[in-house]
C-alpha positions as a LaTeX table, in Angstrom:
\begin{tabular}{lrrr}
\hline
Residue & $x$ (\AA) & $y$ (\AA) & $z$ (\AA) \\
\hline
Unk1 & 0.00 & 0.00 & 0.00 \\
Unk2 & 1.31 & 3.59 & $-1.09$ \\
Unk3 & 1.99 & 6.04 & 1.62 \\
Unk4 & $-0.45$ & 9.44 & 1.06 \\
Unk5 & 1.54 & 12.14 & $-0.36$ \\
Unk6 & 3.62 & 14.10 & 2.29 \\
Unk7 & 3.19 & 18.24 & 2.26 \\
Unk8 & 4.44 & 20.93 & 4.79 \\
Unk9 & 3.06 & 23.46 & 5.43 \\
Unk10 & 5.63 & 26.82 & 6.31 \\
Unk11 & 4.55 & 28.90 & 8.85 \\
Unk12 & 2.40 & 28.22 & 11.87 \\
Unk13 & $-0.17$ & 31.04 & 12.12 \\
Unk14 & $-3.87$ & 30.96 & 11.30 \\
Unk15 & $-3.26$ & 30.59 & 7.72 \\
Unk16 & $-0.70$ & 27.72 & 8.25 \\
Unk17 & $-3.18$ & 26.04 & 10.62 \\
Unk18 & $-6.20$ & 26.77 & 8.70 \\
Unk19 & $-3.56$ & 25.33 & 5.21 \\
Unk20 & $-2.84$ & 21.61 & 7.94 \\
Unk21 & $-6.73$ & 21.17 & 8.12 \\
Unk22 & $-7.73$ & 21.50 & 5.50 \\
Unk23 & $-4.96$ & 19.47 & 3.51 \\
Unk24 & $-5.18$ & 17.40 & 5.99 \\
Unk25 & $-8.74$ & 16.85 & 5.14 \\
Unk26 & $-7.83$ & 16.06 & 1.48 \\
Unk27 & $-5.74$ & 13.18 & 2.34 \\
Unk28 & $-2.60$ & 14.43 & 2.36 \\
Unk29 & $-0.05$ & 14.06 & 5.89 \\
Unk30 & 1.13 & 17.13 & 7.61 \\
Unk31 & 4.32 & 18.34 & 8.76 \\
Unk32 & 5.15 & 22.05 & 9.50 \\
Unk33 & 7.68 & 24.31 & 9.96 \\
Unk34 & 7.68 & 27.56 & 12.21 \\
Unk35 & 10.70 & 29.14 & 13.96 \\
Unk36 & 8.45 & 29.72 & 17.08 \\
Unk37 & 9.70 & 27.19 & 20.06 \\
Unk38 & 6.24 & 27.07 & 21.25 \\
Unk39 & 5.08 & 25.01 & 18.54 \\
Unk40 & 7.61 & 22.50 & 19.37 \\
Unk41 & 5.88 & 19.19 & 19.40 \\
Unk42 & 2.57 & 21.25 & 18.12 \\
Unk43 & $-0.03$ & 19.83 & 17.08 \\
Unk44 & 0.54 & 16.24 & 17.03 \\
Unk45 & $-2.50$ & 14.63 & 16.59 \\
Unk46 & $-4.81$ & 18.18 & 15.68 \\
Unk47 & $-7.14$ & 17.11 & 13.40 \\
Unk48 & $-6.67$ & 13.12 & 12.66 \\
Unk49 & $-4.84$ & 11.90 & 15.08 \\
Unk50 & $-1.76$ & 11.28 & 13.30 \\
Unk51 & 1.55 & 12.34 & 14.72 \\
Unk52 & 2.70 & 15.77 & 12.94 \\
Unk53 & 6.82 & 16.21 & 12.81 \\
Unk54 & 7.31 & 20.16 & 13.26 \\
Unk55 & 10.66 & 21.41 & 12.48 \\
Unk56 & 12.16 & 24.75 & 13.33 \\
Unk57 & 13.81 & 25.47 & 9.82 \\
Unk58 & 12.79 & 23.62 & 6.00 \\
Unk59 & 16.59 & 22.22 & 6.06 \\
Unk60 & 15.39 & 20.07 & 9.09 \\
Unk61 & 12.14 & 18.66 & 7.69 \\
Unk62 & 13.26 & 14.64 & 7.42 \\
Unk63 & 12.93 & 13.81 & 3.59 \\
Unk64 & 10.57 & 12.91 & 1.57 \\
Unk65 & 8.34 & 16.33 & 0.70 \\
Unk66 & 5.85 & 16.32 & $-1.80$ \\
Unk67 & 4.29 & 19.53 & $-1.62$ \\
Unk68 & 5.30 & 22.66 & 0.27 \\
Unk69 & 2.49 & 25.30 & 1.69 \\
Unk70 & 4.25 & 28.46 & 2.05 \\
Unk71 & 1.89 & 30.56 & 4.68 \\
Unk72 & 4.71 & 33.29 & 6.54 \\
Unk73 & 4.50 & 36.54 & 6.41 \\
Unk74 & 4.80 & 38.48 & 3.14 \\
Unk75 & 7.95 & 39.89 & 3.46 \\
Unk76 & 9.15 & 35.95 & 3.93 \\
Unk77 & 7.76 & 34.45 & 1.22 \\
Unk78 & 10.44 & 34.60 & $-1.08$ \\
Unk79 & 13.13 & 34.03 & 1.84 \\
Unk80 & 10.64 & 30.55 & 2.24 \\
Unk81 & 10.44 & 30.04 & $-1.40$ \\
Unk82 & 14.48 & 30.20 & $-1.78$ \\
Unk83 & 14.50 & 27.71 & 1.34 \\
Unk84 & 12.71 & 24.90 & $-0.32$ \\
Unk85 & 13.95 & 25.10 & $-3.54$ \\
Unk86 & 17.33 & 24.93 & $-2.34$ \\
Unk87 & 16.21 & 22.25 & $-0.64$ \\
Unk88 & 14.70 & 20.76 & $-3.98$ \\
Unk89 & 15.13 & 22.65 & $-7.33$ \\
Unk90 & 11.99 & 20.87 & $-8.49$ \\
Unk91 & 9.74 & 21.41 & $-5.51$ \\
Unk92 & 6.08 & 21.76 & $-5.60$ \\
Unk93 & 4.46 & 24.58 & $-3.74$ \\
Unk94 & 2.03 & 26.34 & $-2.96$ \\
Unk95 & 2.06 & 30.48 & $-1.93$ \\
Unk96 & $-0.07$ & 32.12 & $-0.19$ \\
Unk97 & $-1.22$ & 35.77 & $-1.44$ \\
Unk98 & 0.23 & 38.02 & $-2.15$ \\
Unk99 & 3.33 & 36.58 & $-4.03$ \\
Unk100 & 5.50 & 38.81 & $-2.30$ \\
Unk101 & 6.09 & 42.85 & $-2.45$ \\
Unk102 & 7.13 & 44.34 & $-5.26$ \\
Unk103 & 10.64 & 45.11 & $-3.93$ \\
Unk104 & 11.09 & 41.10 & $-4.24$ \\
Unk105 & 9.35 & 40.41 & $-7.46$ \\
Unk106 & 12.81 & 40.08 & $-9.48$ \\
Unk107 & 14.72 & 38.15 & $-6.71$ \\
Unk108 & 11.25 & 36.16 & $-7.24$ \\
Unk109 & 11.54 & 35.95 & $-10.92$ \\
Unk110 & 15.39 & 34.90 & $-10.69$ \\
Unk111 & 14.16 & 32.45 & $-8.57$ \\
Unk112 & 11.61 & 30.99 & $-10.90$ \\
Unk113 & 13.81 & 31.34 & $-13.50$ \\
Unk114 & 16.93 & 29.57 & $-11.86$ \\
Unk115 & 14.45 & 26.34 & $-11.42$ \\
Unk116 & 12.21 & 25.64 & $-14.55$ \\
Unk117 & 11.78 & 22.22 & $-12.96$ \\
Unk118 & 9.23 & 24.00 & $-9.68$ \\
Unk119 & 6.04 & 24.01 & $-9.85$ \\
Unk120 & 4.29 & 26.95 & $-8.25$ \\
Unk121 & 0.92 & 28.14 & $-7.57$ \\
Unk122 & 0.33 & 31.41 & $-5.76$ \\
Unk123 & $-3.61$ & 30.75 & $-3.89$ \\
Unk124 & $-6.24$ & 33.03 & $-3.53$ \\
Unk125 & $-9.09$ & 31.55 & $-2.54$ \\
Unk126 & $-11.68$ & 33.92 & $-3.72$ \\
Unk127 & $-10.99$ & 33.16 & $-7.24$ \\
Unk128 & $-12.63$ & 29.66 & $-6.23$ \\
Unk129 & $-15.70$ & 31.07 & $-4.35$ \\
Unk130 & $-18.70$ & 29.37 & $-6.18$ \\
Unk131 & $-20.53$ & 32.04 & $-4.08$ \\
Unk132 & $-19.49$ & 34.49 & $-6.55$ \\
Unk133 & $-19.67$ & 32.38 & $-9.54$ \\
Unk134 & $-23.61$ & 31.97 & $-8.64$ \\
Unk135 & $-23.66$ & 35.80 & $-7.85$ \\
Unk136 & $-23.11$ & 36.64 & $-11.62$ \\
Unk137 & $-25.32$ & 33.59 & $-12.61$ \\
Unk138 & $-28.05$ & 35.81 & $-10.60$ \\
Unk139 & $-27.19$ & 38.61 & $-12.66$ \\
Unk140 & $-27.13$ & 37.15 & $-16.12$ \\
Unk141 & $-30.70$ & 35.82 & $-15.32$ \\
Unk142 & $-32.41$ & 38.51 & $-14.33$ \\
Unk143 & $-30.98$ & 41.10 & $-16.28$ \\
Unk144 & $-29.31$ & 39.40 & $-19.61$ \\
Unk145 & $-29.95$ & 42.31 & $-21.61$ \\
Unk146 & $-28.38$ & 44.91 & $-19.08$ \\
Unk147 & $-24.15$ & 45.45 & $-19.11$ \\
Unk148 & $-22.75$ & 45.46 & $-15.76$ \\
Unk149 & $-21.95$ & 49.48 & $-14.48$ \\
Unk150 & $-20.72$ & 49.16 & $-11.10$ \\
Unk151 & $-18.70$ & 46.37 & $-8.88$ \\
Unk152 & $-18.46$ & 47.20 & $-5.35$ \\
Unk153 & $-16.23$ & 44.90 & $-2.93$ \\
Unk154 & $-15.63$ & 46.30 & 0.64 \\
Unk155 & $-13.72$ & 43.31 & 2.86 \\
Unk156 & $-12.94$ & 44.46 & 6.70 \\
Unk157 & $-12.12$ & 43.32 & 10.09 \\
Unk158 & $-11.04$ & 44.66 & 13.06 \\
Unk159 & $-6.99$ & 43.61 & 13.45 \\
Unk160 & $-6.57$ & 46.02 & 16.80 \\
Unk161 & $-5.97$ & 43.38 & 19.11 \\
Unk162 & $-3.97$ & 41.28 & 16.40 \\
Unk163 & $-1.64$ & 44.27 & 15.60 \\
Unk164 & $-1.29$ & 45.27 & 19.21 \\
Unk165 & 0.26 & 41.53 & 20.19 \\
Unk166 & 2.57 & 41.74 & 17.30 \\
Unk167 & 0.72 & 39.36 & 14.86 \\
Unk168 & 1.43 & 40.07 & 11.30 \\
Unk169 & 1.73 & 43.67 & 10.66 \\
Unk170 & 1.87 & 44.56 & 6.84 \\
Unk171 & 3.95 & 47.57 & 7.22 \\
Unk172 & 5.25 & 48.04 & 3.91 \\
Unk173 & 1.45 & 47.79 & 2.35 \\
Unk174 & $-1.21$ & 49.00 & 5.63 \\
Unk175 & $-4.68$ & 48.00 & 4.72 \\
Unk176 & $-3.59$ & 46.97 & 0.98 \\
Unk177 & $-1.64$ & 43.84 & 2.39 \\
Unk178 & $-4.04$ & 42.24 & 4.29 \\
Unk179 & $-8.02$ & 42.19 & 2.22 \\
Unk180 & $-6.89$ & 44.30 & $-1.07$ \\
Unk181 & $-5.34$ & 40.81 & $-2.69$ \\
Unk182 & $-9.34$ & 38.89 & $-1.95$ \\
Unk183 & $-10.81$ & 42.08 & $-3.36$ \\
Unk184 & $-8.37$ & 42.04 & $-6.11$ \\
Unk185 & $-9.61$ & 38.48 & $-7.09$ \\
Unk186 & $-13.58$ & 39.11 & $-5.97$ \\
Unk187 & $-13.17$ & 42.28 & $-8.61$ \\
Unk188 & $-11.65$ & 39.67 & $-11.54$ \\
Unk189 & $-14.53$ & 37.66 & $-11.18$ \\
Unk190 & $-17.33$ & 40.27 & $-11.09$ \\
Unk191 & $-15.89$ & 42.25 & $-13.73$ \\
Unk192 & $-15.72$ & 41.63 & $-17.72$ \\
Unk193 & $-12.17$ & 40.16 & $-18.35$ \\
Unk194 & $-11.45$ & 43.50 & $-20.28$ \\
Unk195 & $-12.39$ & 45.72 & $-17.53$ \\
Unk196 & $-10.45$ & 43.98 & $-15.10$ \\
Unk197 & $-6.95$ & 43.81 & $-17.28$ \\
Unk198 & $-7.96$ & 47.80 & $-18.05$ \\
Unk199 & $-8.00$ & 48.22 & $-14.13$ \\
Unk200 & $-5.60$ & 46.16 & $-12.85$ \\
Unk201 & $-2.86$ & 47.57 & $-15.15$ \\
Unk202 & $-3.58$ & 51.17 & $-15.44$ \\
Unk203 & $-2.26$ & 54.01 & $-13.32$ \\
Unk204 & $-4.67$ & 54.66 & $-10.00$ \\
Unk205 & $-6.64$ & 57.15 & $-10.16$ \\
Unk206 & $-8.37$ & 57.60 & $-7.32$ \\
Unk207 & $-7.90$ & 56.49 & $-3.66$ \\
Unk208 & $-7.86$ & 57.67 & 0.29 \\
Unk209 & $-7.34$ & 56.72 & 3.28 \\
Unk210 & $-6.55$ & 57.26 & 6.81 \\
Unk211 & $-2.64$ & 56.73 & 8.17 \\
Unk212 & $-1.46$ & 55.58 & 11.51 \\
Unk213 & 1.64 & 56.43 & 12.86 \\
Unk214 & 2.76 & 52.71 & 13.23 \\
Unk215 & 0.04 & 50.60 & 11.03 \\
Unk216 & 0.36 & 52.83 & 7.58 \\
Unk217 & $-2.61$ & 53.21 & 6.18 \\
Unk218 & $-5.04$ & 51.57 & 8.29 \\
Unk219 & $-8.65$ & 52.14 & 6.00 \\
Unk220 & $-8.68$ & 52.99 & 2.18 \\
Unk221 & $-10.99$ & 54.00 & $-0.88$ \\
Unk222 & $-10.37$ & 53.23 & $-4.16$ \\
Unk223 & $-12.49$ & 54.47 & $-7.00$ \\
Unk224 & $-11.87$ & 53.73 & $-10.56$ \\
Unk225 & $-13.81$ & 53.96 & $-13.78$ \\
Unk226 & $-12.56$ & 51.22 & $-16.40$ \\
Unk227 & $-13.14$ & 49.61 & $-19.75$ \\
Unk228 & $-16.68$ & 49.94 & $-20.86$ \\
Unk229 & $-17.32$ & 53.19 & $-18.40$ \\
Unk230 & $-17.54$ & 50.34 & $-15.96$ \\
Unk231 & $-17.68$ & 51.88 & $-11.94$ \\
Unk232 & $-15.32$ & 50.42 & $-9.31$ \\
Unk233 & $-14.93$ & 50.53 & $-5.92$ \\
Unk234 & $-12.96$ & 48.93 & $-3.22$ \\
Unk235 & $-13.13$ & 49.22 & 0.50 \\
Unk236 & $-11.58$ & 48.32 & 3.41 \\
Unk237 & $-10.78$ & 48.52 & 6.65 \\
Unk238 & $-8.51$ & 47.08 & 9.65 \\
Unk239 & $-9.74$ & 48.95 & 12.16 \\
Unk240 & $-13.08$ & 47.94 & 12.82 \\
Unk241 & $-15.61$ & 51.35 & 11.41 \\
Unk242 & $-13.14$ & 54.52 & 12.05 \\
Unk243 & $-14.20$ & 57.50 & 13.27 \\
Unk244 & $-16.68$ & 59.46 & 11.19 \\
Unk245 & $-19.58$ & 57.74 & 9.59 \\
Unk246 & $-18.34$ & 59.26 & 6.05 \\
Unk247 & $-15.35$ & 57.20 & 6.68 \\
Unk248 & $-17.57$ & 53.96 & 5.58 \\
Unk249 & $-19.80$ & 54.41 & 2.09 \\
Unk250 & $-23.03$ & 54.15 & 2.15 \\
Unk251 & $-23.51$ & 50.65 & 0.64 \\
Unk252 & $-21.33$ & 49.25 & 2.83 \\
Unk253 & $-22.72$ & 50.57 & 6.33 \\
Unk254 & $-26.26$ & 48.63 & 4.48 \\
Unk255 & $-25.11$ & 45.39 & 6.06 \\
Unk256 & $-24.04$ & 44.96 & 9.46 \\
Unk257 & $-20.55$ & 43.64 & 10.92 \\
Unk258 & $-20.07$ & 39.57 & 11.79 \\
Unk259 & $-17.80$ & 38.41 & 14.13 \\
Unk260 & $-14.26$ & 40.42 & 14.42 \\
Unk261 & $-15.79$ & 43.44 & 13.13 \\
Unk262 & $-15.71$ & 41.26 & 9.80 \\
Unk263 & $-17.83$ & 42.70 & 6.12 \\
Unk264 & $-17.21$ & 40.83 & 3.29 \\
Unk265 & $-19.33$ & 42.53 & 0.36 \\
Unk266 & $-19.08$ & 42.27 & $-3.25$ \\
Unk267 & $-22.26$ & 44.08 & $-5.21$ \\
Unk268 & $-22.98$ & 43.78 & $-8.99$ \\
Unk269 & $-25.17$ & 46.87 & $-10.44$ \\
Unk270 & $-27.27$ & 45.50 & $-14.04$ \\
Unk271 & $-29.57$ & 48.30 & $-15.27$ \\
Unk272 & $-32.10$ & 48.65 & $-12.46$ \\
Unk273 & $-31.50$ & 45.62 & $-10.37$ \\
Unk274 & $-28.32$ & 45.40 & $-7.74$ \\
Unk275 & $-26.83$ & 42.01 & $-6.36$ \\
Unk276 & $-24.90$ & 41.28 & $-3.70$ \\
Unk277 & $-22.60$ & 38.48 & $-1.74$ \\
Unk278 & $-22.12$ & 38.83 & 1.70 \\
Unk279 & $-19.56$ & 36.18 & 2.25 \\
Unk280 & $-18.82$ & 34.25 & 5.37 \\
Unk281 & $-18.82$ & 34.94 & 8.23 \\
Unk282 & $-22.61$ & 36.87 & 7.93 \\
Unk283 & $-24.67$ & 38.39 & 10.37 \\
Unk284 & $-28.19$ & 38.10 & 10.27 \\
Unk285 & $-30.75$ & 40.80 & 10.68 \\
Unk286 & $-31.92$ & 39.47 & 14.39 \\
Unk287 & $-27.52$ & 39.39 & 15.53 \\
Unk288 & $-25.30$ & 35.85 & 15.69 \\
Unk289 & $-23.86$ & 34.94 & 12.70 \\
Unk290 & $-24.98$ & 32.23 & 10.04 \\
Unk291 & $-23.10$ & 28.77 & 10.24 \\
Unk292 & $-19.37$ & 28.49 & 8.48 \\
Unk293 & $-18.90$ & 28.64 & 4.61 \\
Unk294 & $-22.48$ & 29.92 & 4.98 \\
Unk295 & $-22.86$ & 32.73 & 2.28 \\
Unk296 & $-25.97$ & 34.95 & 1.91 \\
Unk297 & $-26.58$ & 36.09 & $-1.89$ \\
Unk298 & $-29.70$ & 39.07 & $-2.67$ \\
Unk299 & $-31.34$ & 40.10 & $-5.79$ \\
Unk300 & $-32.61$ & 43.58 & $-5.90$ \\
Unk301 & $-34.91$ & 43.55 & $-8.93$ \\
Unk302 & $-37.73$ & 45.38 & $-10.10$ \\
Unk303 & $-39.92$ & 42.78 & $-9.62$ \\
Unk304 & $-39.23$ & 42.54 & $-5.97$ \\
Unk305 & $-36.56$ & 41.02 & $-3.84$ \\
Unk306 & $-35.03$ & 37.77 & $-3.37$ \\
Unk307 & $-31.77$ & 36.09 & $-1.18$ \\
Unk308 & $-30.52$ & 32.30 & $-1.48$ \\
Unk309 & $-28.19$ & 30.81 & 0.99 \\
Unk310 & $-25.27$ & 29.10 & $-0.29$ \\
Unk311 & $-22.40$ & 26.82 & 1.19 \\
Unk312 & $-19.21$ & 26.94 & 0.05 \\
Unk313 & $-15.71$ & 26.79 & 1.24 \\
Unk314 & $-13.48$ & 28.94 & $-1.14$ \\
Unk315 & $-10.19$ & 28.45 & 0.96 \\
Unk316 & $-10.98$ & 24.34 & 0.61 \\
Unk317 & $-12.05$ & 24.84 & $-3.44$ \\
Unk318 & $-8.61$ & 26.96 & $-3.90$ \\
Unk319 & $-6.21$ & 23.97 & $-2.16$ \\
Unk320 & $-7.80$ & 21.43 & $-3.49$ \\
Unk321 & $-7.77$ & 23.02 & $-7.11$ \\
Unk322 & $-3.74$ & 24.30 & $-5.87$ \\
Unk323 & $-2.64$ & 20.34 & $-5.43$ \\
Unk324 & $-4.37$ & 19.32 & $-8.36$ \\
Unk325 & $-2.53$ & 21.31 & $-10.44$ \\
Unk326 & 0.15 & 21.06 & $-8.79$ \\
Unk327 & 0.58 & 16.91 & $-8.40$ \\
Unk328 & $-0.51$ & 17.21 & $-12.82$ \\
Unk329 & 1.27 & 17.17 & $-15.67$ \\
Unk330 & $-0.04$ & 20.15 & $-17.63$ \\
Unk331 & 1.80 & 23.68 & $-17.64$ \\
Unk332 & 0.87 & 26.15 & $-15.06$ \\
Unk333 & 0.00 & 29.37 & $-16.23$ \\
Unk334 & 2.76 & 32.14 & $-15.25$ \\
Unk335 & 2.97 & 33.42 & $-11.84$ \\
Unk336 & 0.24 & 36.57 & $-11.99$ \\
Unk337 & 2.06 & 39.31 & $-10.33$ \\
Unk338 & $-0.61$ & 42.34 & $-11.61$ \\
Unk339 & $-1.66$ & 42.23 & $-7.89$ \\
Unk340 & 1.35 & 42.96 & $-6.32$ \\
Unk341 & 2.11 & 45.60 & $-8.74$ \\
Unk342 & $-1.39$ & 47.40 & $-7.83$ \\
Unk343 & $-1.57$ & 46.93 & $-3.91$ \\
Unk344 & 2.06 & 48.25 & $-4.18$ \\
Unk345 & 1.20 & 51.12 & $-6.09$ \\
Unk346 & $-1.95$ & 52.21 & $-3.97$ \\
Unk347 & 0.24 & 51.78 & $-1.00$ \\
Unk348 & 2.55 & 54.33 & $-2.56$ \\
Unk349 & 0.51 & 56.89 & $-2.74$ \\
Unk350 & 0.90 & 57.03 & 1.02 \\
Unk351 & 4.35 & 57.42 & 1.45 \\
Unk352 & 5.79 & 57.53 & 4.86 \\
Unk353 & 8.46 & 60.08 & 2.85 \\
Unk354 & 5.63 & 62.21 & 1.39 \\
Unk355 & 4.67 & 65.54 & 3.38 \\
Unk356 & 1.10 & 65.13 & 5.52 \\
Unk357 & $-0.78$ & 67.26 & 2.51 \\
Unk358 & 0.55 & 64.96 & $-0.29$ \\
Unk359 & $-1.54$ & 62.11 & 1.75 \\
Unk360 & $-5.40$ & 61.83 & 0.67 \\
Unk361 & $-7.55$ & 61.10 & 3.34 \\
Unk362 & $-11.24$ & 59.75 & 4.15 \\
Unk363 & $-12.65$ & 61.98 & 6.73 \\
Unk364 & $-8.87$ & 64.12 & 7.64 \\
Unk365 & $-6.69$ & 63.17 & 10.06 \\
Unk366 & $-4.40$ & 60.24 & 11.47 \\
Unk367 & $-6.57$ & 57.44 & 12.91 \\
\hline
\end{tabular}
């Protein structure tokens, strides 16, 4: 009988945990690797009772690897990435988003370059959300005749406490680092192909926020108008609803806040009749929150309104689609780096070198 492939996942925090479930899940065995001593011996046994090995560096992980999970922080990715394929020039693995920051992108590129052989996949799991998939179903049944004019996508949550205790802090990006990628991807999906590419590689034209002294930019607004006169907007927050209820737009405050201080929103507007996701985790009307992977889709139409709940995982859909490609024979598609080029590009605009009245602003101020 064949052994079940072997991954690792690098990087112990929530992503790295949430990565060992779930590929645990698919069949695969687990090992990790996290510098932190207090996951020494962690988590034998988590989630199917079979021993885990957790290592402190990847040069320590006891041969044989299959597939490597790269879940550190950003500015480590490429640091992991170099680690493993020095390891094995023909390693497969997975990254988590974003790739890296732009700074890194040609230390990346050498890299990818230097080992033809590796297979890589960079996740982001709300290009697998069948949520959204059925969101534009929604839309092209109600109102085929009608082009799409707007896309909305505001994703927050309150990262106070998190930041505080020193968990991840995206200093280089602020808010752009942590929900801008999913929006990024929610925004490909909602938007004709055309409009996106138009977007996604033009120059920014619109966007403010609020800076912290330590956190960066902390809350941002991007507005865009692209191919097709096709309206944009992205939202998004890490500290919970800042001060000033002009902070927030309009559609956004609509829906309340799940647990964390958490909206995930993407809206479609057809001619008269708007749709929109709220993706997990979702608050009902009467307070709580609906059950996990539960996502709550709503048809505005003239003819009245109507909502359908759906269940889906989107980080599950993205791993298991990541290993399948992955553990196959056909070529990957080149490693999309448009993202990092944008987020890095909004976050520029806020320059810790820039004077204070070079540094747009939703509702004045330093949060």
């Amino acid at each position: 009988m064949h052994e079940l492939p072997r991954v690792c996942v690098v990087g112990y925090g929530v992503a790295g945990r949430l990565h060992h479930r779930l590929l645990e899940a698919a069949g695969l065995r687990v090992c990790t690797v996290d510098p932190d001593p207090a996951l020494t011996g962690v988590p034998a046994g988590a989630y199917n009772h079979r021993p885990v090995e957790h290592r402190s560096t990847v040069r320590e992980v006891s041969a044989p690897v299959h597939l490597w999970s790269l879940c550190t922080p950003t500015q480590t990715h490429v640091d992991a990435l170099a680690a493993v394929l020095e390891r094995d020039p023909r390693a497969r693995v997975i990254m988590e988003k974003p790739a890296c920051r732009a700074q890194d992108v040609p230390r990346l590129l050498g890299l990818l370059e230097q080992h033809p052989e590796a297979r890589v996949v960079v996740m982001n799991q709300y290009r697998h959300a069948h949520a959204l998939r059925l969101l534009d179903d929604l839309r092209r049944r109600h109102m085929p005749a009608h082009p799409v004019t707007a896309v909305r996508v505001a994703f927050s949550k309150d990262r106070r406490a998190d930041m505080e205790a020193g968990r991840f802090v995206d200093r280089d990006h602020g808010v752009f680092g942590y929900e801008w990628p999913h929006m990024l991807a929610v925004a490909s999906r909602l938007l004709p192909p055309d409009a996106y590419r138009a977007y996604v590689e033009s120059p920014v034209e619109d966007v403010r926020g609020v800076v912290h002294e330590d956190y960066f930019v902390t809350t941002a607004r991007e507005r865009a108008t692209v191919a097709d006169g096709v309206e944009l907007e992205l939202y998004s927050s890490v500290v919970g609803d800042p001060p000033g209820a002009a902070d927030v737009p309009d559609w956004v405050r609509a829906f309340g806040r799940s647990t964390g201080g958490r909206r995930r929103l993407a809206q479609i507007q057809a001619g008269p009749a708007l749709f929109t996701a709220e993706l997990d985790p979702v608050a009902p009307a009467d307070g709580g929150r609906l059950p996990d992977n539960t996502h709550r889709l709503t048809a505005h139409l003239p003819t009245g309104r109507q909502e359908m709940l759906v269940n889906d995982s989107p980080m599950d859909n993205a791993l298991r689609i990541a290993v399948a490609q992955l553990f196959g024979d056909l070529p990957l598609p080149p490693v999309d780096l448009r993202p990092v080029h944008r987020i890095s590009a909004l976050a520029g605009h806020f320059g810790r070198d820039r004077a204070p009245a070079a540094v747009a602003q939703l509702g004045g101020g330093v949060a």
